[in-house]
MARKE-384574 format. One record per atom (N, C-alpha, C): residue number from 0; residue in three letters; atom name; z, y, x. Coordinates in pm, whole numbers, plus 50000, padded with zeros to 5 digits. Layout:
<recs>
REC seq type atom     z     y     x
REC NUM  Ala   CA     Z     Y     X
...
</recs>
This chain:
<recs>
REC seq type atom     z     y     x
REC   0  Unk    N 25425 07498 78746
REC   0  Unk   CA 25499 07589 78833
REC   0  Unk    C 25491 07544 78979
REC   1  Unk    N 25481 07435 79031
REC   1  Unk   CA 25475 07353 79121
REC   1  Unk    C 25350 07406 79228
REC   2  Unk    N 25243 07404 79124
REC   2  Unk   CA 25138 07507 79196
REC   2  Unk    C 25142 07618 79304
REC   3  Unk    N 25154 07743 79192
REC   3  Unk   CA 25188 07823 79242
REC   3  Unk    C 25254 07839 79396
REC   4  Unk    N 25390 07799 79383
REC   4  Unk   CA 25469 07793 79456
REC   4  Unk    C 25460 07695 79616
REC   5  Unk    N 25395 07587 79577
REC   5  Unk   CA 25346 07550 79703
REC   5  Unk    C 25245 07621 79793
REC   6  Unk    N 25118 07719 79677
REC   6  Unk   CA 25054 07818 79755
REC   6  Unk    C 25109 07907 79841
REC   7  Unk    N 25199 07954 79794
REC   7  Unk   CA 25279 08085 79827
REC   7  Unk    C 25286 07999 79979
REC   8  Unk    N 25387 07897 79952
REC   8  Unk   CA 25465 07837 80087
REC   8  Unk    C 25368 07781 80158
REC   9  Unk    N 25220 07769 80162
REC   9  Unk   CA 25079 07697 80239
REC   9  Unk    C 25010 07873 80294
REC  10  Unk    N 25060 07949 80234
REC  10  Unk   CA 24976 08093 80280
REC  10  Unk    C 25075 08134 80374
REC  11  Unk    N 25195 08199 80308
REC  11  Unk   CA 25271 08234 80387
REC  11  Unk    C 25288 08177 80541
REC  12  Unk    N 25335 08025 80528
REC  12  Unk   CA 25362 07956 80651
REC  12  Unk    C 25195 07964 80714
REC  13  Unk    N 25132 07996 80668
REC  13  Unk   CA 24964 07986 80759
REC  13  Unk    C 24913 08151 80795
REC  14  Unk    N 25014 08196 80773
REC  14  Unk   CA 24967 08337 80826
REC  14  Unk    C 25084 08352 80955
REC  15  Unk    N 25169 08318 80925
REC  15  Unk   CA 25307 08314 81042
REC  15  Unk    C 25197 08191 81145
REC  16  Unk    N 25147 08073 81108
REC  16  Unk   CA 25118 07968 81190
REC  16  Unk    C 24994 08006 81272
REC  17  Unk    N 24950 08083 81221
REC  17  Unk   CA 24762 08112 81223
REC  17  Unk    C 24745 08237 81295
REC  18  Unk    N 24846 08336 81294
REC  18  Unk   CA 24816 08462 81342
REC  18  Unk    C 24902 08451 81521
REC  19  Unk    N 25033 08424 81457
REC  19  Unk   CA 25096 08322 81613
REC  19  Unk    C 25026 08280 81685
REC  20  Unk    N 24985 08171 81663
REC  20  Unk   CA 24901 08133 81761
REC  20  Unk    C 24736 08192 81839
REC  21  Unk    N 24675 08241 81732
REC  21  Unk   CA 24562 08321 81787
REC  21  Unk    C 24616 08431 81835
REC  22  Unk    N 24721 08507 81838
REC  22  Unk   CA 24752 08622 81939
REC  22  Unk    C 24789 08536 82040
REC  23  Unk    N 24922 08442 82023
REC  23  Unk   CA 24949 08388 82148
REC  23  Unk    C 24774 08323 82264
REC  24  Unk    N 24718 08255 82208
REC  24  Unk   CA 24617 08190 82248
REC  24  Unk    C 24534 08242 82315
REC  25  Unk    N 24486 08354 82227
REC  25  Unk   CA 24364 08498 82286
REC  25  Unk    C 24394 08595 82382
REC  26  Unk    N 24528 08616 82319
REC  26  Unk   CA 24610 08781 82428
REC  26  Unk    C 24690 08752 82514
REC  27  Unk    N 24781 08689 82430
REC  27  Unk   CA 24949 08693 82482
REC  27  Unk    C 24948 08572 82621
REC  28  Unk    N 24890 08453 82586
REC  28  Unk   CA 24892 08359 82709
REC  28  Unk    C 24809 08360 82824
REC  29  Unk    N 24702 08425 82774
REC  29  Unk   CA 24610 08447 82901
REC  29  Unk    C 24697 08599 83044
REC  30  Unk    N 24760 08706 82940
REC  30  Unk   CA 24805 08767 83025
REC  30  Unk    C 24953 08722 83066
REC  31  Unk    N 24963 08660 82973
REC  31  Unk   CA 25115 08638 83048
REC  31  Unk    C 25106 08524 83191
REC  32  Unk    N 24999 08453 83188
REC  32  Unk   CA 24967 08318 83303
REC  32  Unk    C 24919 08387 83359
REC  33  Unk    N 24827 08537 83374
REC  33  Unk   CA 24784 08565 83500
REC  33  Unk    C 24906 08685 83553
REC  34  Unk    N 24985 08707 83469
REC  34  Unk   CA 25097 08806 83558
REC  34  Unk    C 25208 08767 83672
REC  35  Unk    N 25164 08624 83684
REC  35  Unk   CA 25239 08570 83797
REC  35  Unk    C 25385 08527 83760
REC  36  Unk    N 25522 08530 83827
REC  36  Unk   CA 25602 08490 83797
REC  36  Unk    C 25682 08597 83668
REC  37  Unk    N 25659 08721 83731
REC  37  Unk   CA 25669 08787 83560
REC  37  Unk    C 25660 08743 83446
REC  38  Unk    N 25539 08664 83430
REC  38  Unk   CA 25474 08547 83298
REC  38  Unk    C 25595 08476 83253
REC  39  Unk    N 25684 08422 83379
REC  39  Unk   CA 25805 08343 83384
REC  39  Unk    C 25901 08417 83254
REC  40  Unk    N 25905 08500 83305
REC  40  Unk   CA 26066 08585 83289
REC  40  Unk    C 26005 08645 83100
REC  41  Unk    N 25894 08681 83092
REC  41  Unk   CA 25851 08689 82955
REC  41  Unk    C 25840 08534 82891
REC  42  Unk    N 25814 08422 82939
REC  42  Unk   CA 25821 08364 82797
REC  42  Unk    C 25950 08297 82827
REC  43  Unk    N 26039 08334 82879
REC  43  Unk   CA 26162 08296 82856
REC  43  Unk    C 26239 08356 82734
REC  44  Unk    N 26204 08483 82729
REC  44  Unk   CA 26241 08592 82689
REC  44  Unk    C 26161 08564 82501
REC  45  Unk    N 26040 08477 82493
REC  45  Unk   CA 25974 08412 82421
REC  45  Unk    C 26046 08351 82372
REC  46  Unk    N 26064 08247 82459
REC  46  Unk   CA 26165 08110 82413
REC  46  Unk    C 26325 08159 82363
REC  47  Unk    N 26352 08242 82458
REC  47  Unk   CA 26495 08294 82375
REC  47  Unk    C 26510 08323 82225
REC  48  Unk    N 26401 08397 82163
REC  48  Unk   CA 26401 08448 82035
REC  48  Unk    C 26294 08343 81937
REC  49  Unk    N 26346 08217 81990
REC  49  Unk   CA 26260 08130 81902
REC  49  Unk    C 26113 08077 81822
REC  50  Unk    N 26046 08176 81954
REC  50  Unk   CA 25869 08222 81871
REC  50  Unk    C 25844 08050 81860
REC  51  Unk    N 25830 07909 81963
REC  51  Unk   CA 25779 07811 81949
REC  51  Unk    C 25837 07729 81876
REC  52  Unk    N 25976 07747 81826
REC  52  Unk   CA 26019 07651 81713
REC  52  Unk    C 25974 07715 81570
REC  53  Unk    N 26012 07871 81559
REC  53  Unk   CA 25917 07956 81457
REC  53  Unk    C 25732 07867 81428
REC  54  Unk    N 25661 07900 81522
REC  54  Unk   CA 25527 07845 81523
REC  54  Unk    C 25564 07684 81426
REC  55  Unk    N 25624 07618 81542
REC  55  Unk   CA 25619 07478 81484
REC  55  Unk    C 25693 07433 81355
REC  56  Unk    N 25776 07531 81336
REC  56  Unk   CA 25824 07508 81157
REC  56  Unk    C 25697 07557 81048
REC  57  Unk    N 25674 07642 81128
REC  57  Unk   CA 25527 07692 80999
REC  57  Unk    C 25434 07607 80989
REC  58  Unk    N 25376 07545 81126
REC  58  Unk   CA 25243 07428 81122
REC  58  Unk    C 25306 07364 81035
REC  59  Unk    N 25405 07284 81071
REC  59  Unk   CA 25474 07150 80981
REC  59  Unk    C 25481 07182 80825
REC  60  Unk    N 25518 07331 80785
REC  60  Unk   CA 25521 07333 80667
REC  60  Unk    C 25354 07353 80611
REC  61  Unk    N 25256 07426 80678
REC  61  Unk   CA 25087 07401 80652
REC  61  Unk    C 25067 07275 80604
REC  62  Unk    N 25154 07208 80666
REC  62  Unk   CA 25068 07078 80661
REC  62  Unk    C 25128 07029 80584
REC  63  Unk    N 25257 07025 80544
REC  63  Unk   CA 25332 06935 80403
REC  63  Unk    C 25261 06994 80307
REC  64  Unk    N 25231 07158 80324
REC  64  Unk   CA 25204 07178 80168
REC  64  Unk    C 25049 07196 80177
REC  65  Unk    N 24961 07182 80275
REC  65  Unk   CA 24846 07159 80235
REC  65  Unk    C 24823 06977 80219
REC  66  Unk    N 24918 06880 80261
REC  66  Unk   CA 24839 06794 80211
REC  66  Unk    C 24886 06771 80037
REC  67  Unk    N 25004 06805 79951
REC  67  Unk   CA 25044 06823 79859
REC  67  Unk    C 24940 06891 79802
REC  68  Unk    N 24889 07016 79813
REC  68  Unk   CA 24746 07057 79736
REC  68  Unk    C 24686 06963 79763
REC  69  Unk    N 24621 06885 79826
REC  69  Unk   CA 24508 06843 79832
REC  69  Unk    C 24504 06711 79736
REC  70  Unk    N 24654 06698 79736
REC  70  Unk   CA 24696 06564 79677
REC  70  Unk    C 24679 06647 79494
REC  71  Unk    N 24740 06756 79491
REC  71  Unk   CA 24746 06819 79340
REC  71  Unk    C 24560 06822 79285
REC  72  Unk    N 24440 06908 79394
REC  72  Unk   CA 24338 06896 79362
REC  72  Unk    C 24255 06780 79366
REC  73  Unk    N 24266 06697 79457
REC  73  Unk   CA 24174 06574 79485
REC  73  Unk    C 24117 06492 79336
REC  74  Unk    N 24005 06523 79341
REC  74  Unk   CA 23904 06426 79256
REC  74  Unk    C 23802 06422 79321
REC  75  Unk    N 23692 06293 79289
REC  75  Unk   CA 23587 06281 79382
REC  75  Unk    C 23466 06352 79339
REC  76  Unk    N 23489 06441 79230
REC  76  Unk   CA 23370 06530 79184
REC  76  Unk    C 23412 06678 79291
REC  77  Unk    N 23548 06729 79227
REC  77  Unk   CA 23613 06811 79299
REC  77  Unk    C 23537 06826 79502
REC  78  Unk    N 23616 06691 79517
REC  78  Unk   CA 23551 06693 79701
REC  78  Unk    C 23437 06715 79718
REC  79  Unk    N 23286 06646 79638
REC  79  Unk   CA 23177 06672 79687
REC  79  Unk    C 23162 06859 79581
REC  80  Unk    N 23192 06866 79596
REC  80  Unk   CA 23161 07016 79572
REC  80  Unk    C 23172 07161 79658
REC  81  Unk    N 23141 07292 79683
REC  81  Unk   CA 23138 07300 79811
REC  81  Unk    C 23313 07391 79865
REC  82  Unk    N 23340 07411 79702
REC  82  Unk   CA 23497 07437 79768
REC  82  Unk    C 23575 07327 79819
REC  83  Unk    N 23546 07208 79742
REC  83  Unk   CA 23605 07045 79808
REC  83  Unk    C 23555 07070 79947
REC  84  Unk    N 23457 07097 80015
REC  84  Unk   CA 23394 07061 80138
REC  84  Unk    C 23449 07181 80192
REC  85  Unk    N 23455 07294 80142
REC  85  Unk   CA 23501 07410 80252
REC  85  Unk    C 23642 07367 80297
REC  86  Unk    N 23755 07342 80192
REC  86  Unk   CA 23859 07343 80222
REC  86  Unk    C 23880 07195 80298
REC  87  Unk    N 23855 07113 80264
REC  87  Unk   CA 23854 06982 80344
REC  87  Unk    C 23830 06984 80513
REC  88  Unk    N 23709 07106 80491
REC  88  Unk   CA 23698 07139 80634
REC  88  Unk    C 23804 07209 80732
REC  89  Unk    N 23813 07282 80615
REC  89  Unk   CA 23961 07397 80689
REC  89  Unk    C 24109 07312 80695
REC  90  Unk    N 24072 07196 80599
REC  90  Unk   CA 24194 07123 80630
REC  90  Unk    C 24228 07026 80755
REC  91  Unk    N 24110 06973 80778
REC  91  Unk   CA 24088 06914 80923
REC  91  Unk    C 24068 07007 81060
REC  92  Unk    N 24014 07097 81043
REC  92  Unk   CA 24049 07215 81156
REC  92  Unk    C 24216 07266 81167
REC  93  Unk    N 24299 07260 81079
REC  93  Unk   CA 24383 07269 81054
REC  93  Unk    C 24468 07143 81102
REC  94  Unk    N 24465 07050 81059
REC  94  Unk   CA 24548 06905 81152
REC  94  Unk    C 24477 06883 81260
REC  95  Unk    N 24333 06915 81276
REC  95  Unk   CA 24324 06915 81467
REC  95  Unk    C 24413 07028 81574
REC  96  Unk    N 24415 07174 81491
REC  96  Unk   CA 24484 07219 81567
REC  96  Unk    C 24607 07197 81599
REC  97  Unk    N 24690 07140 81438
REC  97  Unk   CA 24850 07069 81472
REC  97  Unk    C 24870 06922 81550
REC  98  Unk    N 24746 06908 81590
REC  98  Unk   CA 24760 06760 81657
REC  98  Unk    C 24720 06797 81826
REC  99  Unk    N 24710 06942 81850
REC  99  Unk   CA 24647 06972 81971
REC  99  Unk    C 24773 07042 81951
REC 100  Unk    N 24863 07072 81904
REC 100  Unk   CA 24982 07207 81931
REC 100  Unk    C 25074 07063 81957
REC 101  Unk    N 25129 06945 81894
REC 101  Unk   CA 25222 06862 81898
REC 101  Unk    C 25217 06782 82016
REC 102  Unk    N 25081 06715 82066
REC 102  Unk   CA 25025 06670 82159
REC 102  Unk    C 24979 06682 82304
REC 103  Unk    N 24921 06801 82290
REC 103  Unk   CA 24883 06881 82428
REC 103  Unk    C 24952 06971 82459
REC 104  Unk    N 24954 07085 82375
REC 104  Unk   CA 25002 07224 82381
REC 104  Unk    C 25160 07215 82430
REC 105  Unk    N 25270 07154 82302
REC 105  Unk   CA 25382 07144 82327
REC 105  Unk    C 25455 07098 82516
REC 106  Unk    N 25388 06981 82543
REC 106  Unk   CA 25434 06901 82631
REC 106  Unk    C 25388 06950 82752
REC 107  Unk    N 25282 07058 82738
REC 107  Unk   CA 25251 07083 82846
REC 107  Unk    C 25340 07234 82898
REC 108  Unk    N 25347 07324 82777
REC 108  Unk   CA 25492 07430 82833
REC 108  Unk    C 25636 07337 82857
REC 109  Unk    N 25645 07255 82754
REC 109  Unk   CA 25752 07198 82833
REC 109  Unk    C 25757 07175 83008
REC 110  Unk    N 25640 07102 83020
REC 110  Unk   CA 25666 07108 83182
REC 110  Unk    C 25642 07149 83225
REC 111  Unk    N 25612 07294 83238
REC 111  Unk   CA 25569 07421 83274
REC 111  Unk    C 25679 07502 83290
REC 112  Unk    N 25770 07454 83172
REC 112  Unk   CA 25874 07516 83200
REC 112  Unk    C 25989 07458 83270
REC 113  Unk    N 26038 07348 83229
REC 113  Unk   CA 26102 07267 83332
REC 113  Unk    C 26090 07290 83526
REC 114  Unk    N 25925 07274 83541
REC 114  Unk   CA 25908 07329 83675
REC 114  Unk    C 25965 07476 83681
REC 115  Unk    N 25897 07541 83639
REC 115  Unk   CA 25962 07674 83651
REC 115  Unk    C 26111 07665 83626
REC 116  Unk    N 26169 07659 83565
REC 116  Unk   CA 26333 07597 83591
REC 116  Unk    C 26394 07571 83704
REC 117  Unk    N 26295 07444 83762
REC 117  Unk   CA 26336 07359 83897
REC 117  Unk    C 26356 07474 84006
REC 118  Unk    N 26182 07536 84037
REC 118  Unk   CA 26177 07669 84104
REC 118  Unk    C 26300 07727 84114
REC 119  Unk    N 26307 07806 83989
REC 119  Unk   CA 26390 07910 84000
REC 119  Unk    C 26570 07875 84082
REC 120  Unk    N 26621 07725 84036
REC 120  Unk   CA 26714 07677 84055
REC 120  Unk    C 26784 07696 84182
REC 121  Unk    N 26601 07653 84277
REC 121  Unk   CA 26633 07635 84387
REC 121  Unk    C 26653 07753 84466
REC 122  Unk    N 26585 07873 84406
REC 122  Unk   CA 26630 08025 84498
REC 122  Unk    C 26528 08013 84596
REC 123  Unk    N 26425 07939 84616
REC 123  Unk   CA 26341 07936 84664
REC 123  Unk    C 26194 07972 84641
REC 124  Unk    N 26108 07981 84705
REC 124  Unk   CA 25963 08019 84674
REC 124  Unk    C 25906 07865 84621
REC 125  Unk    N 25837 07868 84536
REC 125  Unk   CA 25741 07726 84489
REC 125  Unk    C 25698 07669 84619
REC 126  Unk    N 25690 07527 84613
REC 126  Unk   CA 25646 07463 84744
REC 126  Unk    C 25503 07461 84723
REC 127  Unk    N 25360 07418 84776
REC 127  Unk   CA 25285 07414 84794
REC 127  Unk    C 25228 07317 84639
REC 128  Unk    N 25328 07227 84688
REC 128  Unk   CA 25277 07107 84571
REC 128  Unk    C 25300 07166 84379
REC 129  Unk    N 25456 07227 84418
REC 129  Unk   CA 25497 07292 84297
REC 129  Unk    C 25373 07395 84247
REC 130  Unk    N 25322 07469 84341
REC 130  Unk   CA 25212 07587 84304
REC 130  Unk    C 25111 07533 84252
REC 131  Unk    N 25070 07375 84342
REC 131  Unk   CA 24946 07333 84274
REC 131  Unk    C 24947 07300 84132
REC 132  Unk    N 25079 07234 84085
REC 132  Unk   CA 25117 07175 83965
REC 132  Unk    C 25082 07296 83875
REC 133  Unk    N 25137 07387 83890
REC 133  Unk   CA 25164 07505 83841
REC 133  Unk    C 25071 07582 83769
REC 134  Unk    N 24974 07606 83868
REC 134  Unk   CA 24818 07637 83854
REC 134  Unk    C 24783 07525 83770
REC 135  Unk    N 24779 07405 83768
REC 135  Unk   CA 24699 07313 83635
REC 135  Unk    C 24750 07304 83536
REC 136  Unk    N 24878 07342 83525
REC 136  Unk   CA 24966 07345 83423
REC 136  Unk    C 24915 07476 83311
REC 137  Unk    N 24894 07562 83402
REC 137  Unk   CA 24891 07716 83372
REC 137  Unk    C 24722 07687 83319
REC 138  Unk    N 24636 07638 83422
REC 138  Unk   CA 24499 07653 83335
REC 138  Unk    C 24471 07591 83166
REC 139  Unk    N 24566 07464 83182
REC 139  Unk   CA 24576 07365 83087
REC 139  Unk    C 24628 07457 82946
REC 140  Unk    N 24681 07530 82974
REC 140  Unk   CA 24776 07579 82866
REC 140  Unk    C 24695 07689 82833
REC 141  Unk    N 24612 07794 82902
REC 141  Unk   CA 24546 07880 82881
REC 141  Unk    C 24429 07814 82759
REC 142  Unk    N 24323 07669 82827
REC 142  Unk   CA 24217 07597 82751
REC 142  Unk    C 24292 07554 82667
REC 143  Unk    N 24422 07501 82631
REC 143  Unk   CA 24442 07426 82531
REC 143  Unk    C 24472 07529 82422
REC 144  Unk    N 24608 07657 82468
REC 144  Unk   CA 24616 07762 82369
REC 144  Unk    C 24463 07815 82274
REC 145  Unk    N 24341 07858 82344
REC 145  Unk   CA 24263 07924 82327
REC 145  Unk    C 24184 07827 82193
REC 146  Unk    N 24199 07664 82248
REC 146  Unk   CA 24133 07602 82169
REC 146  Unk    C 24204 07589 82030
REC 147  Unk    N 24336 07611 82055
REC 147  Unk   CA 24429 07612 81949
REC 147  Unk    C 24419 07683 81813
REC 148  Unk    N 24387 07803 81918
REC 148  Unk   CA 24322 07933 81800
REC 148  Unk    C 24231 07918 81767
REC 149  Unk    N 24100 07878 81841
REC 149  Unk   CA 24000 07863 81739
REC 149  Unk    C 23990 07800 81666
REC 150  Unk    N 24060 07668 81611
REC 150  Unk   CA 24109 07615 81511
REC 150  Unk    C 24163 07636 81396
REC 151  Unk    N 24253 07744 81449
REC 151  Unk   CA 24337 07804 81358
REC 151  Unk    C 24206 07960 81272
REC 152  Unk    N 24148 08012 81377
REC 152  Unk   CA 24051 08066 81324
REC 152  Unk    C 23964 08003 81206
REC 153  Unk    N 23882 07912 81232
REC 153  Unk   CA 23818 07827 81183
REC 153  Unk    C 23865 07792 81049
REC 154  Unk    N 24018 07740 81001
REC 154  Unk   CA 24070 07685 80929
REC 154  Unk    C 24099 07784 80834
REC 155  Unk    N 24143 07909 80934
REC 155  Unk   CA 24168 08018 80860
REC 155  Unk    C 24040 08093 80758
REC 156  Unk    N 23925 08115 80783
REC 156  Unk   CA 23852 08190 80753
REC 156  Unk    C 23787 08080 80651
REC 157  Unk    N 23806 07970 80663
REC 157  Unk   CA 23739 07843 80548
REC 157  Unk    C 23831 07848 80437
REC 158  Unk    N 23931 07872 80454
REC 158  Unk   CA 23997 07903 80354
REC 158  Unk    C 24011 08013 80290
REC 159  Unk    N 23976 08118 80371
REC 159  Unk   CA 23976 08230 80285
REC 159  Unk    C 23850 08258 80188
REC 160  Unk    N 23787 08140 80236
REC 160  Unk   CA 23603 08150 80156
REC 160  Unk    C 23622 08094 80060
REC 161  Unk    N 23703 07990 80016
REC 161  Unk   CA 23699 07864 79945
REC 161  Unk    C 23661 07916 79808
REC 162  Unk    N 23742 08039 79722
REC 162  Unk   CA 23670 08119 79616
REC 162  Unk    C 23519 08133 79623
REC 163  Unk    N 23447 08174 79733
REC 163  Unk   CA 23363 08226 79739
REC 163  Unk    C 23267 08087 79722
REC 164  Unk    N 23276 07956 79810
REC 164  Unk   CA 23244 07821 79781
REC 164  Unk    C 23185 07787 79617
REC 165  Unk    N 23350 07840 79567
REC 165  Unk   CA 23345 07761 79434
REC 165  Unk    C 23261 07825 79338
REC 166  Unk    N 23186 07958 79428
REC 166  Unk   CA 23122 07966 79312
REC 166  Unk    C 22938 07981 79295
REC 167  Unk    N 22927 07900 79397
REC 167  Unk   CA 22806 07838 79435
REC 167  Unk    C 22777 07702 79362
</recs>
């Protein structure tokens, strides 16, 4: 029964984790960083309704319950075989992208947003230095989101083959 049920909770949480982020990554962040301070006032409006703790409860659960499968399937005949190799693959595209969302991704809206915070606090226009920050902050998050998704792409579509693997 154990099976089953961890699938459910490795699909589910990877379609909430996987689709999140490739909209955010592809659509949603690229226009929201070039709409200027508007961008602001939308992912606040983001952050209000919990989309990045949402995201990051789902990765975390991908990853408890994909390493639990892997732990339920793992044999060394199993791995060299090419569903062992598809999914292994999709499983490491999968912890690179949660190690690029925990690592890069996270810390860098944090201070993205914090500045923007500071900004706003002050009732003032961004200072020169604040804009520059701003702008690298903003490119950073655009390359890192985008790379995010293709990860999540990647991980995604290897897994959806893995049937198709096993029967080669």
């Amino acid at each position: 029964m154990e099976y089953p049920v961890v699938i459910f909770l490795h699909v589910l949480s990877g379609v909430i984790w996987a689709g999140g982020a490739i909209a955010a990554g592809f659509f949603f962040l690229p226009a929201v960083l070039e709409s200027g301070a508007a961008g602001g006032v939308v992912m606040a409006g983001v952050t209000k309704r919990k989309f990045p703790i949402a995201i990051t409860a789902a990765a975390g659960m991908v990853v408890l319950t994909g390493v639990r499968l892997y732990m339920i399937r793992f044999t060394s005949t199993w791995l060299g075989s090419p569903e062992g190799i598809v999914l292994t693959l999709g499983g490491l595209l999968g912890l690179a992208a949660f190690i690029i969302g925990i690592f890069f991704q996270k810390p860098t809206v944090e201070r993205l947003s914090a500045l923007g915070a500071k900004v706003a606090a002050s009732g003032a226009p961004p200072s020169p230095a604040q804009m520059a920050e701003m702008t690298i902050l903003r490119e950073r998050l655009k390359k890192v989101g985008r790379l995010t998704a293709w990860h999540l792409l990647g991980a995604a579509a290897l897994m959806a083959s893995h049937r198709l693997a096993a029967l080669l």
